[in-house]
GUMARBA-341673 format. One record per residue (C-alpha): residue number from 1; x, y, z. Coordinates in Angstrom, 3 decimals, padded with zeros to 6 digits. Example, Ala and Ser with C-alpha at 12.3 -4.5 7.8 and 13.67 -1.06 7.14 Angstrom:
nr | u | v | w
1 | 012.300 | -004.500 | 007.800
2 | 013.670 | -001.060 | 007.140
This chain:
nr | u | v | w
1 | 009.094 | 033.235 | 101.510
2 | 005.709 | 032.382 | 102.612
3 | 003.210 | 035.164 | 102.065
4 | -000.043 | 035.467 | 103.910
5 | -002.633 | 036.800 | 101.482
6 | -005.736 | 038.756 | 102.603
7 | -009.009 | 039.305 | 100.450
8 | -010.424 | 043.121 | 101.669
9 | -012.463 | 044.471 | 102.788
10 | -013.416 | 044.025 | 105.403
11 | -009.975 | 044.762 | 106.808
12 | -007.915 | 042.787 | 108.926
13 | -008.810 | 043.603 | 112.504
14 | -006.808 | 044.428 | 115.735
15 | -008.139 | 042.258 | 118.642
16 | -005.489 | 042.915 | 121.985
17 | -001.915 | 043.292 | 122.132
18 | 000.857 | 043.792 | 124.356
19 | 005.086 | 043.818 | 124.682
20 | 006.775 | 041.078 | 127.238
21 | 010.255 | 040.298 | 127.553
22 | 011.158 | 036.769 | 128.102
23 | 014.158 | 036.541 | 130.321
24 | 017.538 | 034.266 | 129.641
25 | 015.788 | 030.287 | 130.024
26 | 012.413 | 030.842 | 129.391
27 | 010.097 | 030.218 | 126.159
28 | 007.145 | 031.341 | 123.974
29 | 003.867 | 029.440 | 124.887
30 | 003.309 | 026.203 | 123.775
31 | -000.720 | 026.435 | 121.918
32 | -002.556 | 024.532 | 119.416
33 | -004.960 | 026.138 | 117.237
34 | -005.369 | 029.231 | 118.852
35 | -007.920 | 030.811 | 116.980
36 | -006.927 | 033.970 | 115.891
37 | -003.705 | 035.595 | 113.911
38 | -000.651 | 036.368 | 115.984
39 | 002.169 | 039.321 | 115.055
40 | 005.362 | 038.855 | 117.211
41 | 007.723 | 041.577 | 116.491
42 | 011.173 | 041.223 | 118.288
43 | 013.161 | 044.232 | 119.251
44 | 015.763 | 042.549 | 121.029
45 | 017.128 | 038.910 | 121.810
46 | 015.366 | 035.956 | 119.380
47 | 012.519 | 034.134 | 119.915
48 | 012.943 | 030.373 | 118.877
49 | 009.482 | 029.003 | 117.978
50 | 007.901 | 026.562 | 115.775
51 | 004.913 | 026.489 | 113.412
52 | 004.145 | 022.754 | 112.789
53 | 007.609 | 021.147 | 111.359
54 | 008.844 | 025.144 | 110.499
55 | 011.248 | 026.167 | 112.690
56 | 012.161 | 030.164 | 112.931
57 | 014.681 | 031.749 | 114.906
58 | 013.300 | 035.390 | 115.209
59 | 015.859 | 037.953 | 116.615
60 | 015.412 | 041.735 | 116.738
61 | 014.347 | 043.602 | 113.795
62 | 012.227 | 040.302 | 112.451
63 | 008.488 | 039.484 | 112.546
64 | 006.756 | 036.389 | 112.400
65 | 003.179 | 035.675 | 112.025
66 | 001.536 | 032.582 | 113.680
67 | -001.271 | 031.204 | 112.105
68 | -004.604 | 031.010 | 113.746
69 | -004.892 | 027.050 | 112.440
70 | -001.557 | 025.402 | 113.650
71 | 000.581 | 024.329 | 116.325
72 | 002.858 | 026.461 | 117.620
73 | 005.657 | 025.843 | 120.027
74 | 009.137 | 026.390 | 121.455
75 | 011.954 | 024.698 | 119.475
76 | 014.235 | 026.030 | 123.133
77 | 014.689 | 028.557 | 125.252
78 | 015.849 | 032.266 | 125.137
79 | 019.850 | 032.777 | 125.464
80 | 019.296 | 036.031 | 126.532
81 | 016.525 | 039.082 | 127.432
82 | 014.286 | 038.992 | 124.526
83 | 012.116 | 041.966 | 124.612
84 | 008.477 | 042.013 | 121.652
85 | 005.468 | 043.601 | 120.834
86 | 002.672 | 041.043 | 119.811
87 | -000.750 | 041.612 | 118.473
88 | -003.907 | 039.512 | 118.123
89 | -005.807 | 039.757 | 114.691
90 | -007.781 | 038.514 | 113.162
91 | -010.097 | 038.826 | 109.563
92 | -013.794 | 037.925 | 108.739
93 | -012.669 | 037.795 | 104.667
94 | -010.916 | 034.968 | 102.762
95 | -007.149 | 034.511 | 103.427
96 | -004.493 | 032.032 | 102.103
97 | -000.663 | 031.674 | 101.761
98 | 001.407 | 031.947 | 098.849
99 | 005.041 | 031.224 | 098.185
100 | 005.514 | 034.670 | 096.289
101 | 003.320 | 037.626 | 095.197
102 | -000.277 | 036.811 | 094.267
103 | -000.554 | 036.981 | 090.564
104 | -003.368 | 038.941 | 089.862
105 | -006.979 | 037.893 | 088.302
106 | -009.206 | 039.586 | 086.043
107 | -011.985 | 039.134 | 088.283
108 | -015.328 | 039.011 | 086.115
109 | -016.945 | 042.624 | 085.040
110 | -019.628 | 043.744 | 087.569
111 | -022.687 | 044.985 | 085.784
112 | -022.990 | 047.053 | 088.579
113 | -021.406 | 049.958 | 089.286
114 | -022.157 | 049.994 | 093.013
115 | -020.208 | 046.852 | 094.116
116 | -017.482 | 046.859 | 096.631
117 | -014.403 | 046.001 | 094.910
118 | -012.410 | 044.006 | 096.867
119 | -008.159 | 043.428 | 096.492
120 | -005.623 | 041.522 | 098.031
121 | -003.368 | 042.256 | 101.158
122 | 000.084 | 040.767 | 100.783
123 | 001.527 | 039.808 | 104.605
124 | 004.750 | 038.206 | 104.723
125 | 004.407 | 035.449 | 107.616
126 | 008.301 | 035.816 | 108.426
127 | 010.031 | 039.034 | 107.357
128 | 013.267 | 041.397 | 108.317
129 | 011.402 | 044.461 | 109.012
130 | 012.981 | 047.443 | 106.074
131 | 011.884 | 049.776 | 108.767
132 | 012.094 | 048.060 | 112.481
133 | 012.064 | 051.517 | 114.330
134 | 008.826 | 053.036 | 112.364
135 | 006.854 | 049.100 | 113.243
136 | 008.136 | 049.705 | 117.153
137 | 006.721 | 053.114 | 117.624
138 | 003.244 | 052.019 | 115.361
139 | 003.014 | 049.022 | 117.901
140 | 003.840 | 051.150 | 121.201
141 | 001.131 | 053.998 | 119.838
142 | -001.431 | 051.154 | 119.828
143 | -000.202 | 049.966 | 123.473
144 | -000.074 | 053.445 | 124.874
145 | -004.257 | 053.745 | 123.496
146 | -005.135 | 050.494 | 125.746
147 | -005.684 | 052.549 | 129.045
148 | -008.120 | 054.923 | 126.621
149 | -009.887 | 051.401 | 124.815
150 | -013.134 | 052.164 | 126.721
151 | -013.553 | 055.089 | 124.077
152 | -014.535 | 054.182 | 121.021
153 | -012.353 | 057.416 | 119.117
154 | -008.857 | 054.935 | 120.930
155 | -010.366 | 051.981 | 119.494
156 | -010.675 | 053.518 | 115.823
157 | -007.186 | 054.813 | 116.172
158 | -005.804 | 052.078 | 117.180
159 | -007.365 | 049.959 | 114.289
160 | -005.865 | 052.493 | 112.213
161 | -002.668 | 052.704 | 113.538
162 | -002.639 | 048.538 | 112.935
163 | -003.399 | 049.170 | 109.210
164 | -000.561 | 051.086 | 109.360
165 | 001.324 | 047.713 | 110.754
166 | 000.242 | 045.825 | 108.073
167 | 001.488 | 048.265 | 105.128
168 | 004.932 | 048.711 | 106.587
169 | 005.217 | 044.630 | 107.052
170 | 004.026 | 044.482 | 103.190
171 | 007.075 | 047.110 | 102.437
172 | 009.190 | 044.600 | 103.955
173 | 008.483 | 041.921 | 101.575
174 | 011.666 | 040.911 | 099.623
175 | 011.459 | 042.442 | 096.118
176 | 013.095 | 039.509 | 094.462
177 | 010.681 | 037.504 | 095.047
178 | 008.486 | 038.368 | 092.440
179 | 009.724 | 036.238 | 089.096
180 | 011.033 | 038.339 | 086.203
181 | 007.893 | 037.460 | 084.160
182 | 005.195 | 039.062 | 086.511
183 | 007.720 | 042.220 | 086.417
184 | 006.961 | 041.957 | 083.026
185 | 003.212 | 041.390 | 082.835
186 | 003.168 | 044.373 | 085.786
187 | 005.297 | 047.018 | 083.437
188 | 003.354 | 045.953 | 080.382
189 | -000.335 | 046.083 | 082.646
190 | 000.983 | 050.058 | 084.062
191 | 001.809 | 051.449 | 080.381
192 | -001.444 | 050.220 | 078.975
193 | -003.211 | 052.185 | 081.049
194 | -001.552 | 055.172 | 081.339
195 | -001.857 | 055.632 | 077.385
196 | -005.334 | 053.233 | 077.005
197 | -006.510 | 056.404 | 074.518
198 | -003.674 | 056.401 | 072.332
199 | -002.965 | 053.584 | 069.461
200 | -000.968 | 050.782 | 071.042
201 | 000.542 | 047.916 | 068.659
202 | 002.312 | 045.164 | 070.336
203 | 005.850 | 046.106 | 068.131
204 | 005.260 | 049.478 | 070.376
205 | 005.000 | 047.900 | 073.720
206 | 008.059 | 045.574 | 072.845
207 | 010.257 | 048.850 | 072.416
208 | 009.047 | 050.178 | 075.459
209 | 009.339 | 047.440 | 077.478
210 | 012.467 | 045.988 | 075.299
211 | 011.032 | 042.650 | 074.973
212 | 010.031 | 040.578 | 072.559
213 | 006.071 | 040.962 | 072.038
214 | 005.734 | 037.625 | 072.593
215 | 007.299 | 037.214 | 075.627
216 | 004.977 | 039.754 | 076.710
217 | 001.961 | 038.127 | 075.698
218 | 002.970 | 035.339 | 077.699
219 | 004.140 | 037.317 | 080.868
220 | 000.269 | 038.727 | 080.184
221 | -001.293 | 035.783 | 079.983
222 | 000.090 | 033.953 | 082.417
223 | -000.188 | 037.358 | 085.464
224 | -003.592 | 038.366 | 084.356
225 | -005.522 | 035.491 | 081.706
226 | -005.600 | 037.307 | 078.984
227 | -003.403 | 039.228 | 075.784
228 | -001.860 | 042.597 | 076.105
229 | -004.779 | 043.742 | 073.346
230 | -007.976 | 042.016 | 075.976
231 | -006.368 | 043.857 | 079.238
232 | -005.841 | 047.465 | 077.119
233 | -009.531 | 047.044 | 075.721
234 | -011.194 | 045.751 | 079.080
235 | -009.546 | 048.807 | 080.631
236 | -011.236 | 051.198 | 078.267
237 | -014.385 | 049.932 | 079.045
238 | -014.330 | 050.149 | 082.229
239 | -013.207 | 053.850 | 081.930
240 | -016.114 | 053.849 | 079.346
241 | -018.538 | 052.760 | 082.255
242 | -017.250 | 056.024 | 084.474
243 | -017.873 | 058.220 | 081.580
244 | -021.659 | 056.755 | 080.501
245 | -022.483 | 056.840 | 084.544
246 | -021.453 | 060.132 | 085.376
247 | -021.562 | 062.384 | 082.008
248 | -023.844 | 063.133 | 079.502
249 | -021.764 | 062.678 | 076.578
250 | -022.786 | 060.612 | 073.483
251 | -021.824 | 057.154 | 072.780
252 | -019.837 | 057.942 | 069.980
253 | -017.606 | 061.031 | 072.272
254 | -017.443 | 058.123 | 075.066
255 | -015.567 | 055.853 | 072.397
256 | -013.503 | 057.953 | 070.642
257 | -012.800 | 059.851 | 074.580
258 | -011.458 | 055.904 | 075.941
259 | -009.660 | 054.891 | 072.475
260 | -012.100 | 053.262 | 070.149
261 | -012.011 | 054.908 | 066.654
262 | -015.429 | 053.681 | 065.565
263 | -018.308 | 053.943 | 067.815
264 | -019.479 | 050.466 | 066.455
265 | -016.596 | 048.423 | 067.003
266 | -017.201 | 050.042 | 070.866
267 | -020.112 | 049.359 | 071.037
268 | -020.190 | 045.508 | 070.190
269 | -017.094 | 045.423 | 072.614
270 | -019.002 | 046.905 | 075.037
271 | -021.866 | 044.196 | 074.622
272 | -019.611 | 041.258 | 074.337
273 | -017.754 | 041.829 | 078.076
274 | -020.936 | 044.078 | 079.498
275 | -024.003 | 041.584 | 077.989
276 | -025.763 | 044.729 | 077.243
277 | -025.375 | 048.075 | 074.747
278 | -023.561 | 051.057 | 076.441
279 | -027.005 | 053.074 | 075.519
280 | -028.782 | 050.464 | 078.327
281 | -025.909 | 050.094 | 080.170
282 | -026.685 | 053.760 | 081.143
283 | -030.239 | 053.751 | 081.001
284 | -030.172 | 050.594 | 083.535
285 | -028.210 | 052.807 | 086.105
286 | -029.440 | 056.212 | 085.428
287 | -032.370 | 056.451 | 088.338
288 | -029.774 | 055.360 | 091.082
């Protein structure tokens, strides 16, 4: 499965979009390089179209993403009425493909606090919808709003009603594609930080997760770029961060609060991934 992966925000945007129903002989467009992002989503009959040397037959229930950097074109006509929404998108961020989910990077610690964090939209290019019915009435809402586009309160909604698109296509991505090790990594990632204040040895996680704690290091390693022990103890500092920015509790209550027995060992930690103490840390951020 090819996956379309978006870096937000900024969002993905809606541009235009419309329904058409090809009748029995005729075909999509033929277009090179069109420019922009386009969502066909067929609710009856099948589209047969082409992406480059890709060739997907698209009936009802399916949706296919053209890219805005390719040649697209009819592989033959339609055998019967084939009635679909499409949309026009397009995004001012960083976007790629994948062939299954995006494993997911420790990006490097912001020293400050007021950054946007950004994260990744997973679009499947050419999907079986789970839900076809809820994507046809999201798609006809943001139709129905063209006639009211003038107004800028139709243009918001419609821009959220297309986010809306986008999550249920992302529900539609086939589970299976993930591989068994970034389950693995995932399960490992979720329990860490639901108990980062308790003491967590690796023969622990290996019961929970009933695997060996090796194979979980690797699964680790290999998802995020670093051990089970480097994710649980990056996590508590940045929990540590929240705490030094917006309390007034002492160093050594902000350790033992996020997991660290001895406020030293915390605070060298801190220093090593932060480059400065979390005293300064605070200090640096404390007249914002």
């Amino acid at each position: 499965m090819s996956i379309l992966q978006f870096t937000a925000p900024p969002m993905p945007y809606h541009i235009a979009s419309g329904f058409y129903t090809f009748r029995p002989g005729q075909k999509h467009l033929n277009r090179r390089n069109l420019g922009v992002f386009d969502l066909l989503v067929v609710s009856s009959g099948c589209l047969y179209i082409a992406e480059e040397q890709q060739q997907y037959e698209v009936p009802a229930g399916h949706a296919l993403i053209l890219r805005p950097d390719r040649h697209h074109y009819p592989t033959e006509a339609c055998k019967e009425e084939t009635g679909h929404f499409w949309v026009h998108f397009d995004t001012t961020e960083t976007w790629g493909t994948t062939e299954t989910f995006m494993q997911e990077q420790v990006e490097p610690v912001e020293t400050n606090p007021f950054t946007v964090s950004t994260f990744t939209m997973l679009i499947p290019q050419f999907v079986r919808l789970q839900q076809p019915s809820a994507i046809y009435s999201k798609l006809q809402q943001i139709n129905d709003l063209e006639h009211e586009s003038h107004h800028n309160w139709a243009r918001w909604k419609r821009q959220l009603i297309f986010q809306q698109v986008l999550e249920l296509l992302n529900s539609s991505i086939d589970l299976s594609t993930i591989v068994p090790g970034s389950n693995v990594a995932e399960q490992s990632a979720a329990y860490l930080r639901k108990h980062y204040k308790e003491d967590i040895t690796a023969d622990q996680l290996g019961e929970v997760l009933n695997f060996h704690p090796v194979y979980i290091a690797r699964c680790m390693q290999k998802q995020f770029g670093c051990s089970p022990f480097e994710y649980l103890t990056r996590y508590r500092l940045e929990q540590a961060k929240l705490l030094l920015l917006r309390t007034d509790l002492p160093i050594a209550r902000i350790a033992e609060e996020v997991g660290f027995h001895q406020p030293s060992y915390f605070s060298s930690s801190f220093t090593r991934y932060e480059g400065v103490s979390p005293r300064t840390y605070r200090k640096r951020f404390s007249d914002y």
